[in-house]
C-alpha positions in Angstrom: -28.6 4.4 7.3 -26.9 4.4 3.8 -23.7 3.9 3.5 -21.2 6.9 2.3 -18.1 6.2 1.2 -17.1 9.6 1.9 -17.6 9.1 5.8 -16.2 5.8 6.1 -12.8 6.8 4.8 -12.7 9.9 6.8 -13.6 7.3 9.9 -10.9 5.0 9.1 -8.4 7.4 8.2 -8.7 8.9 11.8 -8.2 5.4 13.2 -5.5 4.7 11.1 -3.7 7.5 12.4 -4.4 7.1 16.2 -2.7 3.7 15.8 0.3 5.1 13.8 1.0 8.1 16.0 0.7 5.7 19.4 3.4 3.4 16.9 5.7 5.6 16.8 8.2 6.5 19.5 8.0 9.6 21.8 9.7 12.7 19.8 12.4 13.0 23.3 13.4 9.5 22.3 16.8 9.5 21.3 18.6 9.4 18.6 16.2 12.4 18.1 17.2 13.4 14.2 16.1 9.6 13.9 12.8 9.7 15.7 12.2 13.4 14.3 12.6 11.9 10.9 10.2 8.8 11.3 7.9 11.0 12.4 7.9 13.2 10.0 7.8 10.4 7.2 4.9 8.9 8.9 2.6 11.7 10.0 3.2 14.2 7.0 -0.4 13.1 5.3 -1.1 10.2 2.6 -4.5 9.0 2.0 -3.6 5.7 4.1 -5.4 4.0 1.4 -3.3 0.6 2.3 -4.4 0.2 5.7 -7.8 1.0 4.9 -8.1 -1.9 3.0 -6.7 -4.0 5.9 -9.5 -2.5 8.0 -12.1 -3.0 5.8 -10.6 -6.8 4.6 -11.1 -7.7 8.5 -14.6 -6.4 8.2 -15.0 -8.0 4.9 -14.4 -11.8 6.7 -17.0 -11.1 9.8 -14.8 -9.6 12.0 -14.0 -6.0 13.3 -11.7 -3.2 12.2 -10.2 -3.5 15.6 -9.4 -7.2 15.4 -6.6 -5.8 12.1 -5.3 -2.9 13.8 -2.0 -3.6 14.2 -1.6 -5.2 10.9 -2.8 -1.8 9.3 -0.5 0.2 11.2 2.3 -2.7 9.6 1.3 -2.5 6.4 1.2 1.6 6.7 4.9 1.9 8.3 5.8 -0.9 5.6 4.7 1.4 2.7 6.1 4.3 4.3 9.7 3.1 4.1 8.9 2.0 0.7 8.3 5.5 -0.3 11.4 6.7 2.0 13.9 5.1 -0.3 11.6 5.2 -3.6 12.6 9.3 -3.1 16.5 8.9 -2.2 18.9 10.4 -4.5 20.1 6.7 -6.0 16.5 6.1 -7.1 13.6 8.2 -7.6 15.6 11.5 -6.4 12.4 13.6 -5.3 12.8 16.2 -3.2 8.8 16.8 -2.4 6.1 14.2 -1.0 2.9 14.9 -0.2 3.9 18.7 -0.4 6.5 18.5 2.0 10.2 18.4 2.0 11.3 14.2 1.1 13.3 12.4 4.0 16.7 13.3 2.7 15.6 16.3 1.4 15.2 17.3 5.3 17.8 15.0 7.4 20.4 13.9 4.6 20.8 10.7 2.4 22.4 8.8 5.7 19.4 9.5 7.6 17.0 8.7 5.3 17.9 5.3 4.7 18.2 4.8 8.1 14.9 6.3 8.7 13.5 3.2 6.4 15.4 0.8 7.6 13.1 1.6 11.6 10.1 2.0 9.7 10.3 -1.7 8.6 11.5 -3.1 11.6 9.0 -1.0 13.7 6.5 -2.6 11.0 7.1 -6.3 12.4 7.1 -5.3 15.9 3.9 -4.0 15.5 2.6 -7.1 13.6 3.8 -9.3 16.1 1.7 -7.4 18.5 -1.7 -8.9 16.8 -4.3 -10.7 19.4 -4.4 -14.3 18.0 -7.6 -15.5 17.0 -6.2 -19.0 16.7 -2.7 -20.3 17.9 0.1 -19.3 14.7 -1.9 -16.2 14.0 1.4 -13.6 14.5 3.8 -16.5 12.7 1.3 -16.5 9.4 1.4 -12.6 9.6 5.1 -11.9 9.7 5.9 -14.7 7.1 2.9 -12.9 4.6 4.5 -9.3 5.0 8.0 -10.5 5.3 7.1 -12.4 1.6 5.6 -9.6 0.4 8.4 -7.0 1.1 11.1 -9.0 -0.1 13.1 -9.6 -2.9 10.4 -11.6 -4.2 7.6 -8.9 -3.4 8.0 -5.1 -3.6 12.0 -4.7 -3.6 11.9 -6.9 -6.8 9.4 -4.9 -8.4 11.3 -1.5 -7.6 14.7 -3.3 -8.8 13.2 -4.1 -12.0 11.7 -0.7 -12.3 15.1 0.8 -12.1 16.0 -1.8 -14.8 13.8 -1.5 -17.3 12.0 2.3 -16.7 13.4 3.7 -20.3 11.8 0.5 -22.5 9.6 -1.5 -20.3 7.9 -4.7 -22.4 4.6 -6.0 -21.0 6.0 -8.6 -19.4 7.8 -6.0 -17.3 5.2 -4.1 -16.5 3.0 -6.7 -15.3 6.1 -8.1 -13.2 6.6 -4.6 -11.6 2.6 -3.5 -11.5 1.9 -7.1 -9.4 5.3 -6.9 -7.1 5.7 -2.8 -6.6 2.0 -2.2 -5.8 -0.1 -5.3 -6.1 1.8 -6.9 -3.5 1.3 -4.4 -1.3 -2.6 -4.4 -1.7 -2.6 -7.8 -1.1 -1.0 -8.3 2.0 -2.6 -5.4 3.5 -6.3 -7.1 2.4 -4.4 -11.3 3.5 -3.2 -9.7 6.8 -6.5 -7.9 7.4 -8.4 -11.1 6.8 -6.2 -13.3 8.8 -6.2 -10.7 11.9 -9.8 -11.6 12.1 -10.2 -15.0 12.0 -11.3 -15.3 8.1 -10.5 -18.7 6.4 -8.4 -19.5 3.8 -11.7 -19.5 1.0 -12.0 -16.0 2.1 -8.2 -15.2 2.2 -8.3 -16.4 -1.5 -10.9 -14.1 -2.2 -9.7 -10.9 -1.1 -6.2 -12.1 -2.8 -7.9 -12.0 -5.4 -9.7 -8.7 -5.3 -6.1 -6.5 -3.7 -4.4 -8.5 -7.4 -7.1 -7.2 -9.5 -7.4 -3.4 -7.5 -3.4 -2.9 -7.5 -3.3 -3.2 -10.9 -5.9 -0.9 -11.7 -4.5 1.3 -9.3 -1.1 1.3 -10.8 -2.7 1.7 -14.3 -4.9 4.7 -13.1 -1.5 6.5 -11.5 -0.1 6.0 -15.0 -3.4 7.7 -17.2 -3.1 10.7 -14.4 0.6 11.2 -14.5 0.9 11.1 -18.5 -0.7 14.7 -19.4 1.7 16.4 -17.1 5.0 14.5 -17.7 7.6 16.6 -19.2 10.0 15.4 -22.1 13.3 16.1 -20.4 12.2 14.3 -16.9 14.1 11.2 -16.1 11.9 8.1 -17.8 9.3 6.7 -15.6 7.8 3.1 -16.0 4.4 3.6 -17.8 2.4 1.1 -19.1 1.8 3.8 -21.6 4.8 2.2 -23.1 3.4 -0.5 -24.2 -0.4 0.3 -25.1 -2.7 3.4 -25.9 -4.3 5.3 -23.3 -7.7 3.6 -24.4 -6.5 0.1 -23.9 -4.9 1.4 -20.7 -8.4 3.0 -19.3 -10.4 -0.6 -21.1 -8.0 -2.5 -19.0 -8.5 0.1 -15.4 -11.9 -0.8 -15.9 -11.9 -4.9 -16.4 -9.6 -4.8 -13.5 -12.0 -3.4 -11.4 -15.0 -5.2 -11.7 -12.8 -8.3 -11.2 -11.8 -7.0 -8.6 -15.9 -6.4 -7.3 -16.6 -10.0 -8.4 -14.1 -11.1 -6.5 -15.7 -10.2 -3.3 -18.6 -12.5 -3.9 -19.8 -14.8 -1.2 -17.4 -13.2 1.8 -19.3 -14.1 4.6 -19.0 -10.0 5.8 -19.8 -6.8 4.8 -17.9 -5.6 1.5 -19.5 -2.6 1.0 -16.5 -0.7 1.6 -14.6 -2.3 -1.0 -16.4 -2.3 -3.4 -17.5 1.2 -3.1 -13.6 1.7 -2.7 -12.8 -0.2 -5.9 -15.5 2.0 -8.0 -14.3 4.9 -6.6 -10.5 4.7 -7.4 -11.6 4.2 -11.0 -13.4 7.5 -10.9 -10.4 9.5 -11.4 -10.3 8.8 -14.8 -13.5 8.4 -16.0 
């Protein structure tokens, strides 16, 4: 049977969100503005593009989407809070995501940053809930996303996107393109990998493939969101700043078959990401 992109993300999606809705706690749980709000940061849409990667990374190494599970419903809680406080009045102050009303928008500043701080937490517990495939499985997990969401990883990246959003130089956008989003990709495709047994050869590889992927990712968010950006709107980082919207799209597309090389030799099937990788670039070609 061929494969279809098309039906594999819809199948993955579905699982994805089975997982996250059995994460999160029971809406009578109390404090209930607390749950009410987790839930409805979690559960209000999203293309759950991250944990699909994690899925597909376990598959990727010869293992099952089953054996990365609860490392994709980590990663996805993870990014969740991400965008929680990205939307808060002191950063990003939006008051819509994914065409609903934002955290605070809803519940208040208060309860919005309270509402990321559980999603992280509940983002651990339900790494350290992963089946070991060998004995320091969980420990390698938790250290990988705790690295990655740090202020190493993705809160450096937003920090110096708050920085330097009015006159970015390259150098800052490549700092904040690998630690906002790259990171993100990475971990989700490193935790997938390790959830199912892959070995460190592989690990590099699909390291090497979420790098290449986040970027061009990032870089295809920035070519969409140009056209439509309005001159009085508060600056956003853009590697637009820095370089035409050709070498922007030239660069979308090296990225990406990096990113497909990358995959070479993975001892599983990488169908899915590659057909992933190709397709993300379709939305600007």
């Amino acid at each position: 049977m061929p494969f279809v992109l098309e039906t594999y993300l819809a199948d993955r999606k579905r699982a994805v969100e089975e997982h996250l809705f059995a994460s999160l706690p029971a809406a009578e749980t109390r404090p209930a503005i607390l749950v009410e709000a987790m839930r409805h940061a979690v559960l209000s849409g999203g293309k759950r593009l991250r944990p699909i990667l994690c899925l597909a990374a376990a598959e990727a190494v010869g293992g099952s989407a089953e054996d990365a599970r609860y490392a994709a419903t980590a990663v996805e809680l993870l990014h969740t809070y991400t965008l929680v406080h990205d939307d808060l009045p002191c950063m990003d102050n939006d008051l819509l995501r994914r065409g609903q009303p934002t955290v605070h928008a809803r519940y208040g500043e208060a309860i919005a940053v309270l509402t990321g701080d559980a999603l992280q937490t509940l983002a651990f517990e339900m790494l350290a809930n992963t089946p070991e495939r060998r004995p320091g499985t969980v420990a390698r997990l938790v250290k990988e996303l705790a690295a990655v969401v740090g202020f190493a990883g993705v809160i450096g990246g937003q920090v110096e996107d708050i920085r330097f959003a009015a006159a970015p130089t390259r150098d800052v956008i490549d700092f904040v393109f690998q630690h906002k989003t790259a990171d993100l990709f990475k971990a989700a495709c490193r935790l997938g990998a390790l959830a199912a047994g892959g070995d460190e050869d592989a690990v590099d590889k699909l390291s090497r493939f979420a790098d290449a992927l986040g970027f061009a990712f990032q870089i295809i968010d920035d070519l969409l969101d140009a056209p439509t950006a309005s001159s009085d709107a508060a600056p956003e980082l853009s590697c637009l700043a820095v370089m035409s919207a050709d070498e922007a799209h030239d660069w979308a597309h090296s990225l990406t078959a990096q990113a497909v090389a990358a995959l070479d030799g993975l001892p599983g099937e990488t169908v899915p990401l590659a057909a992933l990788a190709n397709h993300l670039l379709t939305r600007i070609i």
